[in-house]
N, C-alpha and C positions, 0 to 999 in steps of 0.2 A: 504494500500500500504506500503511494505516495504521500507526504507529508512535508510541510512549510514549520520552521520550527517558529516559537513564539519573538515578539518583539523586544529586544535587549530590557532588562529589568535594570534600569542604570543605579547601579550603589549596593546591589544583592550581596551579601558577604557569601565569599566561597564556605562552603563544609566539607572541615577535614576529613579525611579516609589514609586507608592504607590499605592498596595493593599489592598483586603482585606479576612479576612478568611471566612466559612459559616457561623461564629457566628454575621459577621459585622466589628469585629475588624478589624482596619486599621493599616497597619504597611508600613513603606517607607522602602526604600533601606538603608539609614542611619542608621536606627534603626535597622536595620540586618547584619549591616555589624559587622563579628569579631574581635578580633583584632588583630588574622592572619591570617583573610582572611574568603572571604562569598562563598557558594560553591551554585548555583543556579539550583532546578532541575527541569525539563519543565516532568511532570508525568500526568497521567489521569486513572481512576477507573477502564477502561474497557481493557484495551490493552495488552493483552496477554504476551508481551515483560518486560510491568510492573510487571505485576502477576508470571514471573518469577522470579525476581529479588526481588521483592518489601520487603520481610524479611530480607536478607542478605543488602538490602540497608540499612534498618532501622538500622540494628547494626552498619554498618560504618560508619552512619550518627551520633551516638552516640556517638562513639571514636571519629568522627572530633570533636563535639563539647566538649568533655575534653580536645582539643587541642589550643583551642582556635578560634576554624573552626567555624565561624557559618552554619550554612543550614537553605535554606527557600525550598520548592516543590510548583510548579504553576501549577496549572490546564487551559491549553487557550483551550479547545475544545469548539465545538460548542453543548453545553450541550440541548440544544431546539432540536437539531437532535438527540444527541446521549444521550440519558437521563439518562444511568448508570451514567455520568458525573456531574448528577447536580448537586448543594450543600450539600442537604441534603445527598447523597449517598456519598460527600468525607467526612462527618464528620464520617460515617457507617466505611469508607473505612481505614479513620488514628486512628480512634479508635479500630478494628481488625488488624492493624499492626503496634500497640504501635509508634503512631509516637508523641516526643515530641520536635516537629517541629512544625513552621509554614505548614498550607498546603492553597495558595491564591485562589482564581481564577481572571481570567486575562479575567473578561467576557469582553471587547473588543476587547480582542487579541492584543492590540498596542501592550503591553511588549513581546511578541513572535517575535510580526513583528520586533520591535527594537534589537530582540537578534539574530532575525534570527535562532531562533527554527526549527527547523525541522521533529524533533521527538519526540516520547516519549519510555524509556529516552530521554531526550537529559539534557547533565549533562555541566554546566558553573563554571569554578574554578579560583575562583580570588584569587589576593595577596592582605594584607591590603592598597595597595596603588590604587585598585580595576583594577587592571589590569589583563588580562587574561591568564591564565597559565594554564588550562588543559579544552580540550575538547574531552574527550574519553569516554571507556564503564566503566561499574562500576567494573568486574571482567572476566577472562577468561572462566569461567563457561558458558559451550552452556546449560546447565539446571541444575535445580534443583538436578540430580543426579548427578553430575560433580562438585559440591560447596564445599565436603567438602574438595579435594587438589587444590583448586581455588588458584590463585595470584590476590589478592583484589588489582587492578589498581589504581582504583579512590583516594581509602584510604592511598596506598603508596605515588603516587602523592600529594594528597592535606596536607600529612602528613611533606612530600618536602615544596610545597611549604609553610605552617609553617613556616619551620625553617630556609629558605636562600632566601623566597621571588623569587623563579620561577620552575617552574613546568618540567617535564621530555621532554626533546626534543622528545623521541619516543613514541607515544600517538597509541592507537588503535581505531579506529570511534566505537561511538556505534550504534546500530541500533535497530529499533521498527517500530512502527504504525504509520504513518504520521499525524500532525497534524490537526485536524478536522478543515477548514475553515470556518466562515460563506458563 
């Protein structure tokens, strides 16, 4: 099912969690946050929405963190149903699109629930005082042939919020595959 996620909630305080990656390593929210700011992406293996983007995400997600941006990627799908999504296939997955990011999984799903995830993407951009400052798409690109005169959104935004601590009052939704519930 298609889905637009909700309009940025400006000032939401993040809620901590602690995940972990396929490997086991555990990482909290603390220990990901930048120190201008944690950029939070709710993603999954199989979702077409992903697989368009999922390259052009990874370079942005690279410049944020020369910026001082961290990024973490969460997997909450119900991976027992959809088994492109299980662990072993996100290690498959960030290791074919050079991610040198975190990628969790949220096998309870609370952290979704608590973020109110919707999609996938569904992109969370906080300021270092983990306040919320962008919930949009990652670029104007309707596809992969549309990327190379794209305006990277996310990147501009979370590039903003960097440097004056609040993100662009005009946010575009992004939209993708709804998230897999148990």
């Amino acid at each position: 099912m298609l889905l637009d996620t909700p309009i940025c909630d400006f000032g939401w305080k993040a809620i901590p969690f602690e995940l972990s990656d396929a490997h086991g390593k555990s990482y909290s929210f603390d220990d990901l946050m930048g120190e201008k700011g944690l950029l939070i992406a709710f993603i999954c293996n199989h979702c077409p929405y992903v697989h368009a983007i999922v390259d052009r995400m990874a370079d942005d997600f690279k410049t944020l963190q020369k910026s001082g941006v961290n990024v973490v990627t969460i997997m909450s799908n119900d991976y027992n149903s959809y088994p492109e999504d299980a662990p072993d296939k996100m290690i498959e997955f960030a290791q074919a699109h050079n991610f040198d990011f975190p990628y969790l999984i949220d096998e309870t799903q609370e952290v979704a629930k608590e973020y109110a995830a919707v999609c996938t993407p569904d992109f969370f951009g906080f300021n270092h005082r983990s306040e919320l400052q962008y919930r949009g798409r990652l670029d104007d690109a309707r596809n992969a042939k549309d990327a190379e005169g794209r305006m990277p959104e996310l990147l501009k935004a979370m590039q903003q919020v960097s440097k004056c601590g609040h993100g662009p009052k005009e946010q575009t939704p992004s939209m993708g595959c709804s998230i897999k519930w148990k």
